[in-house]
Structure formats: structure tokens, C-alpha cells
N, CA and C of each residue as an Amber inpcrd file, in Angstrom:
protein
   315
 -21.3100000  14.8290000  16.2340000 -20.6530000  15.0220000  14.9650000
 -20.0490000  16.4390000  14.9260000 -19.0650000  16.5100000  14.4570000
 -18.0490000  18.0700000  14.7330000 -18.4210000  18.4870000  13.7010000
 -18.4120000  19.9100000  13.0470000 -18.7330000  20.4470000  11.8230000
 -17.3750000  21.0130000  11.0200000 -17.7900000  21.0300000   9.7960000
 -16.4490000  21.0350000   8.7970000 -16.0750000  22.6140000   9.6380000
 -14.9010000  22.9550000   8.9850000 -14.2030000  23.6050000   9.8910000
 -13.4790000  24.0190000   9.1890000 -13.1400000  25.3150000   8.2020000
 -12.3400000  25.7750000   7.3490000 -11.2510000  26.8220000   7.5180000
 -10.0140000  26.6540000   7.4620000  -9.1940000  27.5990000   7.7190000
  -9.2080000  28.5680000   6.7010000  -9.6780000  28.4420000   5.5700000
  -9.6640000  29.5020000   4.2330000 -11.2000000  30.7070000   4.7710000
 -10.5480000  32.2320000   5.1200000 -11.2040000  32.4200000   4.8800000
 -12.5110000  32.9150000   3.3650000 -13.9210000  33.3570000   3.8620000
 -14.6490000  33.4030000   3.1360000 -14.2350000  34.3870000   1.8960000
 -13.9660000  35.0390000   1.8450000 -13.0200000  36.3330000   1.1410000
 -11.5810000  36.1440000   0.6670000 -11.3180000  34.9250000   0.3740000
 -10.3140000  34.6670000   0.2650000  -9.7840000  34.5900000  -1.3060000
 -10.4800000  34.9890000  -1.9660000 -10.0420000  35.3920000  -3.5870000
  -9.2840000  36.8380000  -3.4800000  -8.5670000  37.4470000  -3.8510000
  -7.8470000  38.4870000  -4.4060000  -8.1940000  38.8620000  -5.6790000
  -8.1680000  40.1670000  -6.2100000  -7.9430000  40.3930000  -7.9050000
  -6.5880000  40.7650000  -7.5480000  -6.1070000  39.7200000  -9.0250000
  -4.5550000  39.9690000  -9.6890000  -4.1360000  41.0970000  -9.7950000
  -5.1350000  41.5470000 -10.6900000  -5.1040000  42.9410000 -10.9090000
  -4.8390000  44.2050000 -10.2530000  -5.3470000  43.7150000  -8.9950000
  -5.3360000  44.7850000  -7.8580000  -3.8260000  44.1960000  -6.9140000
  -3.6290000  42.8620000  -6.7050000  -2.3260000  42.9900000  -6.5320000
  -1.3130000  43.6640000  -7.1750000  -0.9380000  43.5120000  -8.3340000
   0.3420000  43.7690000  -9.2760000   0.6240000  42.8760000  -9.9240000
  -0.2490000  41.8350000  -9.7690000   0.7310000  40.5680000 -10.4430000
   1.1270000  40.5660000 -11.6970000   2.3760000  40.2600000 -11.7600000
   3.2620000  40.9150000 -13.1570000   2.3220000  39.8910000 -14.6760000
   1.9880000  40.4070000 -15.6500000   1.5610000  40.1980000 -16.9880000
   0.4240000  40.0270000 -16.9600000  -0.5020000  40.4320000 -15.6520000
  -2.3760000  40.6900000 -15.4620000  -2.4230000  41.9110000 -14.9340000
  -3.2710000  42.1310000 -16.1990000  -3.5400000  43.9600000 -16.6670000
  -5.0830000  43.9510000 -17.2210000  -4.9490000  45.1840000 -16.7090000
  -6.5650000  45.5900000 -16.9640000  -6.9250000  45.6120000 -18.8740000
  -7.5560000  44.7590000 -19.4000000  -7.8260000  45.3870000 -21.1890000
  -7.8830000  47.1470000 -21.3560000  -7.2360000  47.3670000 -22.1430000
  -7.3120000  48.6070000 -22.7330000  -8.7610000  48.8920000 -23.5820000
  -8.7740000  50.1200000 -23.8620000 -10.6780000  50.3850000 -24.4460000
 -10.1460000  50.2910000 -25.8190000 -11.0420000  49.5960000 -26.1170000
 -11.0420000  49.0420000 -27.8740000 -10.6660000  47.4630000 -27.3530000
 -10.2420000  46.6550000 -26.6780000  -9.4090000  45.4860000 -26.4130000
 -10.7180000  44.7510000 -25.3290000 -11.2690000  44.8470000 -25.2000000
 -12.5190000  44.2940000 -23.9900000 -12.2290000  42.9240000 -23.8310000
 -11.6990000  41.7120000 -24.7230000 -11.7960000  40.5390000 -24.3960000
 -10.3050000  40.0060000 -25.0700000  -9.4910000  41.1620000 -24.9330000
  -7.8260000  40.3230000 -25.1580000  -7.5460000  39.7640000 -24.0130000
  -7.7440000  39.5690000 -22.7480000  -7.7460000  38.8520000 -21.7570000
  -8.3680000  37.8890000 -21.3910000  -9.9950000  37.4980000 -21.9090000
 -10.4150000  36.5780000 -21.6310000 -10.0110000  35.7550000 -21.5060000
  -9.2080000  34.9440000 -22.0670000  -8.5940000  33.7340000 -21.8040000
  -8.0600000  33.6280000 -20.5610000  -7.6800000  34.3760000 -19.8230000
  -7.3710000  34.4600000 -18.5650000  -8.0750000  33.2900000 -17.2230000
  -9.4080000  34.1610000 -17.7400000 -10.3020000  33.0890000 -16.5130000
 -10.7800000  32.1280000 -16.6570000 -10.0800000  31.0180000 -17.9450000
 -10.2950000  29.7500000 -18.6470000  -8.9190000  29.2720000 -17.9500000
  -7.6940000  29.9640000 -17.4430000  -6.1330000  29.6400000 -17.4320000
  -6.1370000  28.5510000 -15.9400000  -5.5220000  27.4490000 -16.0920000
  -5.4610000  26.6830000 -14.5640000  -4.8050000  27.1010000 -13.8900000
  -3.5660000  28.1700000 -14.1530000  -2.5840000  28.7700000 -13.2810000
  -3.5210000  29.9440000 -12.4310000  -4.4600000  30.4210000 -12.7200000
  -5.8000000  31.2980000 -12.0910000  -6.2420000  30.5710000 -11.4560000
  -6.3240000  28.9440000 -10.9220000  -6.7600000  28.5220000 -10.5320000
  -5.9580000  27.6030000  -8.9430000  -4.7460000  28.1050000  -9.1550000
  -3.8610000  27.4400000  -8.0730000  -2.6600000  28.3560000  -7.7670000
  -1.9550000  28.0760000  -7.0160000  -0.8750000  29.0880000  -6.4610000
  -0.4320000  29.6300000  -7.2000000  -0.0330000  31.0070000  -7.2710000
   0.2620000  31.4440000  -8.2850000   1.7080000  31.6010000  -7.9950000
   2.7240000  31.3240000  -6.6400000   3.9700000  31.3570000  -6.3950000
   4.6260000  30.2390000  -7.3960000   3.8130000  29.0630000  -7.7830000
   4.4490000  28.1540000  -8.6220000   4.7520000  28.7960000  -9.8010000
   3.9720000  29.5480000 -10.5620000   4.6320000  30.1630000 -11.6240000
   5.4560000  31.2810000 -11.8780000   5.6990000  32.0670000 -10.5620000
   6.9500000  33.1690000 -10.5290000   7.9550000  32.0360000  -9.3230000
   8.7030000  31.1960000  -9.7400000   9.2330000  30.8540000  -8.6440000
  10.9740000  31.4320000  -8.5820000  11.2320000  31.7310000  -6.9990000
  12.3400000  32.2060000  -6.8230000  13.2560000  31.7800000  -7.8520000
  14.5560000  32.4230000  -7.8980000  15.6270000  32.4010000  -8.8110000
  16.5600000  30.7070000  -8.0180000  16.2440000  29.7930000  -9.2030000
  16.4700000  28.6640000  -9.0150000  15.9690000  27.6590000  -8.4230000
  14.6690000  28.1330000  -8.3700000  13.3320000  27.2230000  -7.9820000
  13.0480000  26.5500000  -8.9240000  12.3600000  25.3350000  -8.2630000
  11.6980000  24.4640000  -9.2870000  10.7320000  24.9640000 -10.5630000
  10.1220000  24.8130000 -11.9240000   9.6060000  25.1520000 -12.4990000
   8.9380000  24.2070000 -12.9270000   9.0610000  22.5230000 -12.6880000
   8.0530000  21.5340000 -12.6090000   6.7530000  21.5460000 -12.3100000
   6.6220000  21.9000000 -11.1370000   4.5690000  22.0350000 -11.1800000
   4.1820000  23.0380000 -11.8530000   4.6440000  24.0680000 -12.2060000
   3.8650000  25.4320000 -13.0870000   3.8160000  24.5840000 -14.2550000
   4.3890000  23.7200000 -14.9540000   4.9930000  23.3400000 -16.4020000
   4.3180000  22.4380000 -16.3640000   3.7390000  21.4210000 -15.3980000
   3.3050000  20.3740000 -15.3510000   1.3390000  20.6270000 -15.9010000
   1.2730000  21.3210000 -15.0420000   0.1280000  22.4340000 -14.9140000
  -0.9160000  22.9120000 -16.4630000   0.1600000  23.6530000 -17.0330000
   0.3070000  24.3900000 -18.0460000   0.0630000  22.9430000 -19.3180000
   0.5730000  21.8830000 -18.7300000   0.4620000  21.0260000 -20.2530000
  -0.7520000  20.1960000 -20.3380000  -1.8070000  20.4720000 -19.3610000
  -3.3420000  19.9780000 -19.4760000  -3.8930000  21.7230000 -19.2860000
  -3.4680000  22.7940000 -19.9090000  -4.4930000  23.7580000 -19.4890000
  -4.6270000  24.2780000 -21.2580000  -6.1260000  24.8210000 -21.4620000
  -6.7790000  24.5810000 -22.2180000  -6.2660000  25.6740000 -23.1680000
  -5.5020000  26.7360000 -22.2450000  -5.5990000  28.4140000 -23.0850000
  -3.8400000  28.2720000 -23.4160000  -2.9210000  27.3650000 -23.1080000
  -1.6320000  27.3730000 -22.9900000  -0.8780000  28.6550000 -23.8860000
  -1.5980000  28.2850000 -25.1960000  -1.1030000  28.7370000 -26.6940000
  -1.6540000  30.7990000 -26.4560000  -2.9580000  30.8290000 -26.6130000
  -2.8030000  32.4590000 -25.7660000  -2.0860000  32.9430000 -24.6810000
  -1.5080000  32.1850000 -23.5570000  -0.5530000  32.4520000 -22.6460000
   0.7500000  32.9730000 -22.9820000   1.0350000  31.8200000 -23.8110000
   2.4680000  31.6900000 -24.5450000   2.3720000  33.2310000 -25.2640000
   1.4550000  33.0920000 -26.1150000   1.6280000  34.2790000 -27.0890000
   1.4070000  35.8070000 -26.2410000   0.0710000  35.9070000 -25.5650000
   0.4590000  36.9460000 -24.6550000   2.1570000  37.2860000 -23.8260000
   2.8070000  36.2830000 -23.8550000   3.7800000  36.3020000 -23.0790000
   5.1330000  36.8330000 -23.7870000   4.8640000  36.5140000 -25.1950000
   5.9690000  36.9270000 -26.0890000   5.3160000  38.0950000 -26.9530000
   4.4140000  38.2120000 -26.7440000   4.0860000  40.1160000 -27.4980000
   4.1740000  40.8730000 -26.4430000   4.2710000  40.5420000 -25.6960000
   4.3330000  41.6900000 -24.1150000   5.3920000  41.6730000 -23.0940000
   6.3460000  40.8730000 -23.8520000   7.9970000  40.6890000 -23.3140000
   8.1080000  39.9930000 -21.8540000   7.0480000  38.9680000 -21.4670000
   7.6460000  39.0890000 -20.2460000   8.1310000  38.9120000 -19.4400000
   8.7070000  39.6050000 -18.5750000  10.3480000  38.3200000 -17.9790000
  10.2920000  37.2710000 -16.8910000   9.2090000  37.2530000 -16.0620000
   9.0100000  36.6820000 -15.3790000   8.0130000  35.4420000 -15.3750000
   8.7530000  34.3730000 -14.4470000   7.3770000  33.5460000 -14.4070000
   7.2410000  32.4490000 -15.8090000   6.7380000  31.2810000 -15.3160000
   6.3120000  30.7200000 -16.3460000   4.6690000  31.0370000 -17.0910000
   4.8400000  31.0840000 -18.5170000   4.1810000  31.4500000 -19.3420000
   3.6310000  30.4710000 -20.3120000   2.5130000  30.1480000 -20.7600000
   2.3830000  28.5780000 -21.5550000   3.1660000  28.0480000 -21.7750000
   3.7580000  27.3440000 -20.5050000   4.6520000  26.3640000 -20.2940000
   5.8770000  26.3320000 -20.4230000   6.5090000  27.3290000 -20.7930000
   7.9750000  28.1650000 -20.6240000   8.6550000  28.9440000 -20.1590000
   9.6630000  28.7450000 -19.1970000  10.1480000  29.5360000 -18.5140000
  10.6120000  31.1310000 -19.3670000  10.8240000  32.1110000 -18.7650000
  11.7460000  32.9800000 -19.3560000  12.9000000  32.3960000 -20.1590000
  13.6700000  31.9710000 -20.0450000  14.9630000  31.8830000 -20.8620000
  14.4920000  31.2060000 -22.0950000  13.0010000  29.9730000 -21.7590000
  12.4230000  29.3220000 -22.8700000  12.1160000  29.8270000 -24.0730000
  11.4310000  30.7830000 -23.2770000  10.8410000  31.9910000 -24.3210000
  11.7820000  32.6780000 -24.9670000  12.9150000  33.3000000 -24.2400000
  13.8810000  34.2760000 -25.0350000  14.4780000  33.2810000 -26.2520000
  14.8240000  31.9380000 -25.8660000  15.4880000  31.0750000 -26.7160000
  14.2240000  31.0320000 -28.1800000  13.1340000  30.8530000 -28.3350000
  11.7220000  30.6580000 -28.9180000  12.0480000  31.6770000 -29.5890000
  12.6480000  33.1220000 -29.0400000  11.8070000  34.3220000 -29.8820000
  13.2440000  34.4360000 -30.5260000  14.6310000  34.0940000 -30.1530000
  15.7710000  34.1390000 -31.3300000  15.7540000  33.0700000 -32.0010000
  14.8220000  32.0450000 -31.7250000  14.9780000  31.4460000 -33.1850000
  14.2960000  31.7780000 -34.3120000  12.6390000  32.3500000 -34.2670000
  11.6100000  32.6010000 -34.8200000  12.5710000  34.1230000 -35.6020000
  13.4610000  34.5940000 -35.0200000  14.1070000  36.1260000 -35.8420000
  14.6880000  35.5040000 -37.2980000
């Protein structure tokens, strides 16, 4: 019998944080759990290239994603108090969002 055999290595988590990844930021002091929602998010949980995808990439699986994930509505809103341009955000692309925030003016 051959034994399972994993190409992932063991260490194979990253912090976001410590990458750069654009709109995951460290809480500010006084703020300890404005992020929580974060590590409830399914997009934390799978590629994260699906939700910054190149300029004229698909935006179907991030969106697809996003409409069974539990925190969508804190995403969204983190995403439009903190401007941000990239990437899909509870379930809206950038332009989604810009369109969202001139109508709400």
C-alpha cells in the first residue's frame, strides 16, 4: 500500500497581513475586533487570486463564492468605508461598488 503523498507543503499558510494583501490590515488600538469577521470570510479560505483577478479576468468564482459566505455584508461594508479599489469585495467588483456608493450620495 503506497502512502498519501502531499505536494502542499506543511507550512503552507501565509499571513495576509504579512504579505500586503491589499484591504487586510492589522486592527488599530481601540479597534481589536473590527476585523474579526475576517476569519469567518470563505475568500480566507481559497485562492485568493480569484478575488484580485487580472484586468479583464473572470470575476465569477470570487462572486460565486461570496454568495454562500456568511460575513458578505461586513466585507461589502469594510470595502466601501475604506475605498477599496481592488478585488472583489462582498460580492462586488470595484466598478460595483463605485456604482453602489453614487447611488447611495
Amino acid at each position: 500500500m503506497t502512502a498519501y503523498r502531499s505536494d502542499v507543503p506543511d507550512d503552507w499558510f501565509v499571513d495576509p497581513v504579512q504579505l500586503g494583501v491589499p484591504g487586510v490590515r492589522r486592527p488599530t488600538e481601540g479597534d481589536d475586533n473590527a476585523l474579526a469577521w475576517q476569519s469567518e470570510a470563505l475568500c480566507a479560505q481559497t485562492d485568493p487570486e480569484a478575488f484580485f483577478p487580472e484586468k479583464g479576468g473572470s470575476t465569477r468564482d470570487a462572486k460565486r463564492i461570496c454568495t454562500s459566505c456568511d460575513v458578505r455584508g461586513e466585507c461589502l461594508e469594510y470595502a466601501l468605508n475604506n475605498d477599496e479599489r481592488f478585488g472583489i469585495w462582498g460580492g462586488l467588483s470595484e466598478r460595483e461598488r463605485r456604482k453602489l456608493k453614487r447611488r447611495a450620495v
